[in-house]
Backbone as JSON, one array per atom type, in Angstrom:
{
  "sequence": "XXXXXXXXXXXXXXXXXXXXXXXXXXXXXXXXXXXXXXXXXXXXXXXXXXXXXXXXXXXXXXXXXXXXXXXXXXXXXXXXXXXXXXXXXXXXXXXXXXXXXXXXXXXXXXXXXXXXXXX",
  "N": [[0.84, -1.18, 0.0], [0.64, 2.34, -0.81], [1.39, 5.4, 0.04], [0.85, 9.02, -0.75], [3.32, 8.68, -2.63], [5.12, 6.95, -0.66], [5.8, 3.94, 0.79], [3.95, 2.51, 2.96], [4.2, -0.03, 4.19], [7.09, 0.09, 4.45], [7.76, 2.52, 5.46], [6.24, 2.32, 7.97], [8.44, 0.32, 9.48], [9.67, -1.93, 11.99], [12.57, -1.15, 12.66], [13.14, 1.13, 11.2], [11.27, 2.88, 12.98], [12.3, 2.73, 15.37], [15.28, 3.79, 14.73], [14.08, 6.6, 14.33], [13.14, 7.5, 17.01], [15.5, 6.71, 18.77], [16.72, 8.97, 17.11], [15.49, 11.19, 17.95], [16.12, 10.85, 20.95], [18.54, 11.54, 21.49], [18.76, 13.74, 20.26], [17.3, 14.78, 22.78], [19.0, 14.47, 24.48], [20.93, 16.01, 24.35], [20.52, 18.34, 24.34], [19.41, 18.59, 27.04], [21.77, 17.64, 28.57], [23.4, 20.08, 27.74], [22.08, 22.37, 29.21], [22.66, 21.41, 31.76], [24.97, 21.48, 32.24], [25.68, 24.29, 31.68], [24.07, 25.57, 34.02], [25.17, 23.61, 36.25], [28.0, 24.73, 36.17], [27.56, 27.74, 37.25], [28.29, 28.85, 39.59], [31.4, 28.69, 39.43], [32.15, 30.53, 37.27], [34.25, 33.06, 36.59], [33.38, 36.09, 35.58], [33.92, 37.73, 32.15], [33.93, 40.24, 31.93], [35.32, 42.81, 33.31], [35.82, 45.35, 34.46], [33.24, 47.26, 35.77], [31.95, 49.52, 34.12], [31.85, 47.51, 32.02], [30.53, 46.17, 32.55], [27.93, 46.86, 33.06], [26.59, 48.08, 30.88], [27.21, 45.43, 29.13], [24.51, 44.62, 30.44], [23.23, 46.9, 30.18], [22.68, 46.52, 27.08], [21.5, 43.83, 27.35], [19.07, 43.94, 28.18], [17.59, 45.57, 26.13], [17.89, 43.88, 24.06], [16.15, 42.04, 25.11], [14.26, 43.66, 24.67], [13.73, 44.0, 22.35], [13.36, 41.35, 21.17], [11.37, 40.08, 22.64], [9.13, 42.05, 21.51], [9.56, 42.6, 18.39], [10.77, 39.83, 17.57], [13.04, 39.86, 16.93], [16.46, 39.06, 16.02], [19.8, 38.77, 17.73], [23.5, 39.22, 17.73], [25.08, 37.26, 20.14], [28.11, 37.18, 21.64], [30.21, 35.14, 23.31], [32.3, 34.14, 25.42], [33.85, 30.98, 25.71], [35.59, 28.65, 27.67], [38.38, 29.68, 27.1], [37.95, 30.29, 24.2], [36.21, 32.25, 21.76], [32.6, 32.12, 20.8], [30.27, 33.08, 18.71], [26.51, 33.3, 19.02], [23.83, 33.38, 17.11], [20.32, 34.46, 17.87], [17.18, 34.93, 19.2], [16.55, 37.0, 22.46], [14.84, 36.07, 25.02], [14.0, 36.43, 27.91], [15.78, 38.45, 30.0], [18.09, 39.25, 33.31], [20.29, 39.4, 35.71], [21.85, 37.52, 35.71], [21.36, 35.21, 33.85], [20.43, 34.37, 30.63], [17.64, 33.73, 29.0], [17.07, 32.0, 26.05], [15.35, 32.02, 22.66], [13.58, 28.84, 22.51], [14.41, 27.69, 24.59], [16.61, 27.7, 25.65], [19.24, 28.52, 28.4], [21.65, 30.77, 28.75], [24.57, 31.93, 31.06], [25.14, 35.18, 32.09], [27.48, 35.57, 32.84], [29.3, 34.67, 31.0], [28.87, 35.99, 28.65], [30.44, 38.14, 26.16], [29.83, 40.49, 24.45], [26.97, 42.18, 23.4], [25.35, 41.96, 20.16], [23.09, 44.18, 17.84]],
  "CA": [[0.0, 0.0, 0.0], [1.32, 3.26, -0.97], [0.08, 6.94, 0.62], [1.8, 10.01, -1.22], [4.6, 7.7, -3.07], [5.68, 6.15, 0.29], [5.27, 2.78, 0.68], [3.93, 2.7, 4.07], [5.15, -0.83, 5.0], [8.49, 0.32, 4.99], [7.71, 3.7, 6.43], [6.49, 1.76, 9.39], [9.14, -0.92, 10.15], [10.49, -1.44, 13.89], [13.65, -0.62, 12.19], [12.97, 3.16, 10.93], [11.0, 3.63, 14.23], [13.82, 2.79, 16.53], [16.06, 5.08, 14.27], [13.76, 7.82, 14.29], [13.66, 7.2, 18.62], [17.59, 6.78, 18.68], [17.36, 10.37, 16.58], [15.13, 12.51, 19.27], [16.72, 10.81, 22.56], [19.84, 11.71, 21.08], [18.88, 15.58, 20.41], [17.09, 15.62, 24.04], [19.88, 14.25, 26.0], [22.12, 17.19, 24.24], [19.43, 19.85, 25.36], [19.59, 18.59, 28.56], [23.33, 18.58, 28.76], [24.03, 22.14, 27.59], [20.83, 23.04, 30.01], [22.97, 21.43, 32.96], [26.4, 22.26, 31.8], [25.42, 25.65, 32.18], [23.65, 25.37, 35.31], [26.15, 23.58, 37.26], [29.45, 25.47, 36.21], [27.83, 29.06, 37.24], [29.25, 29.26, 40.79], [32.68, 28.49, 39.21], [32.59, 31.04, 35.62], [34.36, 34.51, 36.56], [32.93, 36.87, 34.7], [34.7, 37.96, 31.17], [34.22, 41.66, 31.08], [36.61, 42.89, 34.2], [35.55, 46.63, 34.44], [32.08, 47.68, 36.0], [30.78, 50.02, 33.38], [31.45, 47.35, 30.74], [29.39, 44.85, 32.81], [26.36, 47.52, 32.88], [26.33, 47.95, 29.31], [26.23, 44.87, 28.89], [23.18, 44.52, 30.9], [21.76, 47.43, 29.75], [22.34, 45.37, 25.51], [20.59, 42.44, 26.78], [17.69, 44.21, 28.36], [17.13, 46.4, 25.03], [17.73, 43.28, 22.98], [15.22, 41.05, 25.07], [12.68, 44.4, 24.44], [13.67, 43.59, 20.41], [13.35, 40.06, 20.83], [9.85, 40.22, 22.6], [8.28, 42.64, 20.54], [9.65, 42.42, 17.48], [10.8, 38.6, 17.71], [14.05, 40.56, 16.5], [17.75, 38.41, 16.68], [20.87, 39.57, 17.88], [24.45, 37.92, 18.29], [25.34, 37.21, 21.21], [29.32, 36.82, 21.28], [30.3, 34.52, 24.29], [33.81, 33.55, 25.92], [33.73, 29.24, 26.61], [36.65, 28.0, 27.96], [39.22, 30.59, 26.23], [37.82, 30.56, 23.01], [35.09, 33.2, 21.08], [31.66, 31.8, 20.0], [29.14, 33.99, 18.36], [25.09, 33.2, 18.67], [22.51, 34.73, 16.7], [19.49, 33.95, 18.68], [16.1, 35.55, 20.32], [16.27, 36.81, 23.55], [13.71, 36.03, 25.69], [14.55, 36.92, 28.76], [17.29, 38.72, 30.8], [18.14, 38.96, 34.52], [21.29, 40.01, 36.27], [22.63, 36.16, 36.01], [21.13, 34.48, 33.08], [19.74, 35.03, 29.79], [17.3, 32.39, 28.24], [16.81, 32.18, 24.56], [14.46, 30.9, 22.23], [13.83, 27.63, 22.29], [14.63, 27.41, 26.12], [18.49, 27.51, 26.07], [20.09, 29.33, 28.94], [23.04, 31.13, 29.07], [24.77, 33.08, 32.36], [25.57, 36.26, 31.78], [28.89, 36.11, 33.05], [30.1, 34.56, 29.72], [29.02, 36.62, 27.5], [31.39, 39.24, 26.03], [29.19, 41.7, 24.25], [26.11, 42.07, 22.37], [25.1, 42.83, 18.57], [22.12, 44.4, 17.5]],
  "C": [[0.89, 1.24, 0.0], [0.44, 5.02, -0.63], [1.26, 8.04, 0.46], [2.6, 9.54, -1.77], [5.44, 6.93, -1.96], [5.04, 5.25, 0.54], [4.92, 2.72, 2.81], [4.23, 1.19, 4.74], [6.58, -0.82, 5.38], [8.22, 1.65, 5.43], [7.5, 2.84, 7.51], [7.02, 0.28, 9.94], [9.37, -0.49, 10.93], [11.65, -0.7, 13.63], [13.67, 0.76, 12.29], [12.59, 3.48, 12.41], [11.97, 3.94, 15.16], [14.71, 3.56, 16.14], [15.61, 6.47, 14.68], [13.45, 8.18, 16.1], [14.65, 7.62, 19.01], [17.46, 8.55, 18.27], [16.82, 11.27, 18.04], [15.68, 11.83, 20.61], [18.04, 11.89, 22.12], [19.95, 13.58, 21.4], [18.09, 15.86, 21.91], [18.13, 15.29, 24.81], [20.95, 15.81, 25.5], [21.52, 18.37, 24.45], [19.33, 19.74, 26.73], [21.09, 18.43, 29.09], [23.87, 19.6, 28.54], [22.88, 22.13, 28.63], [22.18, 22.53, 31.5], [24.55, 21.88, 32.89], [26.08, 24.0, 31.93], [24.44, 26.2, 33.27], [24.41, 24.82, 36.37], [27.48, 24.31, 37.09], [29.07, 26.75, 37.16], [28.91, 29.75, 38.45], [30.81, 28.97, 40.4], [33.29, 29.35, 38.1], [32.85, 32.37, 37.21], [34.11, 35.03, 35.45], [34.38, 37.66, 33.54], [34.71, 39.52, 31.16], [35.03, 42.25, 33.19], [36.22, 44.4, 35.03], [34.06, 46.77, 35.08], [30.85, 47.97, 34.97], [30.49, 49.4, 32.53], [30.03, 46.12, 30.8], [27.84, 45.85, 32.63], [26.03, 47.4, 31.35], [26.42, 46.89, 28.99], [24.79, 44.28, 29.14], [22.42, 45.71, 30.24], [21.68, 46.78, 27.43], [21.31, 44.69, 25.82], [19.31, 42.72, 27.38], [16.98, 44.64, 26.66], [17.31, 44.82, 23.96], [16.62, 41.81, 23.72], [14.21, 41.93, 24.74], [12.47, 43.91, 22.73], [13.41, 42.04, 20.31], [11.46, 39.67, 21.31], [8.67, 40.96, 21.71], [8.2, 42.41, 19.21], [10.68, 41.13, 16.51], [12.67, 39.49, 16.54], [15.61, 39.31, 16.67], [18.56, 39.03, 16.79], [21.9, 38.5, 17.9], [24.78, 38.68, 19.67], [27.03, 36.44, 21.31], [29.99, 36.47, 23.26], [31.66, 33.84, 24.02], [33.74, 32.06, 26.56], [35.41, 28.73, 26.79], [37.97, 28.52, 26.81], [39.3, 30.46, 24.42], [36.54, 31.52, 22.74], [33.76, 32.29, 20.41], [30.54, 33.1, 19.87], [27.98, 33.37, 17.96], [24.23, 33.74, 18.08], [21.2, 33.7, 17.24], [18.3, 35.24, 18.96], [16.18, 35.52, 21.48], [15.26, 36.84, 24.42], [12.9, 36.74, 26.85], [15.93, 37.6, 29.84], [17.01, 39.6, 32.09], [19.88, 39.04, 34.53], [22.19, 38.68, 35.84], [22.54, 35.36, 35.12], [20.39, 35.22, 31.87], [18.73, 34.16, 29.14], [16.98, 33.11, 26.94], [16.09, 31.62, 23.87], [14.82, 29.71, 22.0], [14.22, 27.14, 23.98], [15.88, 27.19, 26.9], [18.81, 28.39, 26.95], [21.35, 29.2, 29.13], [23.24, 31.72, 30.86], [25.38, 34.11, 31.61], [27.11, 36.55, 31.56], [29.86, 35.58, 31.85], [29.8, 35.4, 28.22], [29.56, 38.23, 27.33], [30.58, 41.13, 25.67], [28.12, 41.07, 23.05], [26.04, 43.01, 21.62], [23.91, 42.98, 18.32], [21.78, 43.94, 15.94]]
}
């Protein structure tokens, strides 16, 4: 029997299922390891920017870019220091708080790694 050109006895073998299983454990266990990987390090990250005023500014970026990300579902990068190297995110921010930032999709960061934000 065939529905759209797929033969639906081989669409539903145990085989494919268990693959397509195997695929989403796979991507939730790595959403739930970045989720705790950045939940248990925080008491151990010193913060990357060193200076006071540069830590305000960046708090006052990631307020103004969660107002662009709520309203106008807007992205920004978000350029973050991991273990002495540079990564740059482009992402929605969701929310932001003195300590964390979450992003769409439900990823949080801490603040204290990220270097500076792009509008």
């Amino acid at each position: 029997m065939t529905w759209a050109g797929i033969n639906t006895y081989d669409y539903y073998k145990i085989n494919s299922l268990k693959g397509r299983w195997k695929q989403r454990l796979a991507r939730l266990n790595r959403r739930v390891a970045v989720e705790r990987m950045n939940k248990s390090n925080d008491e151990q990250l010193s913060d990357v920017l060193s200076h006071p005023d540069e830590r305000s500014k960046r708090y006052r970026d990631l307020l103004n870019a969660m107002s662009l990300g709520n309203n106008f579902k807007h992205k920004v990068k978000l350029h973050l220091m991991n273990k002495s190297k540079t990564e740059v995110i482009e992402a929605t921010v969701w929310y932001a708080n003195a300590t964390h930032v979450t992003l769409k999709g439900g990823r949080i960061i801490p603040v204290k790694i990220i270097l500076r934000v792009e509008y």
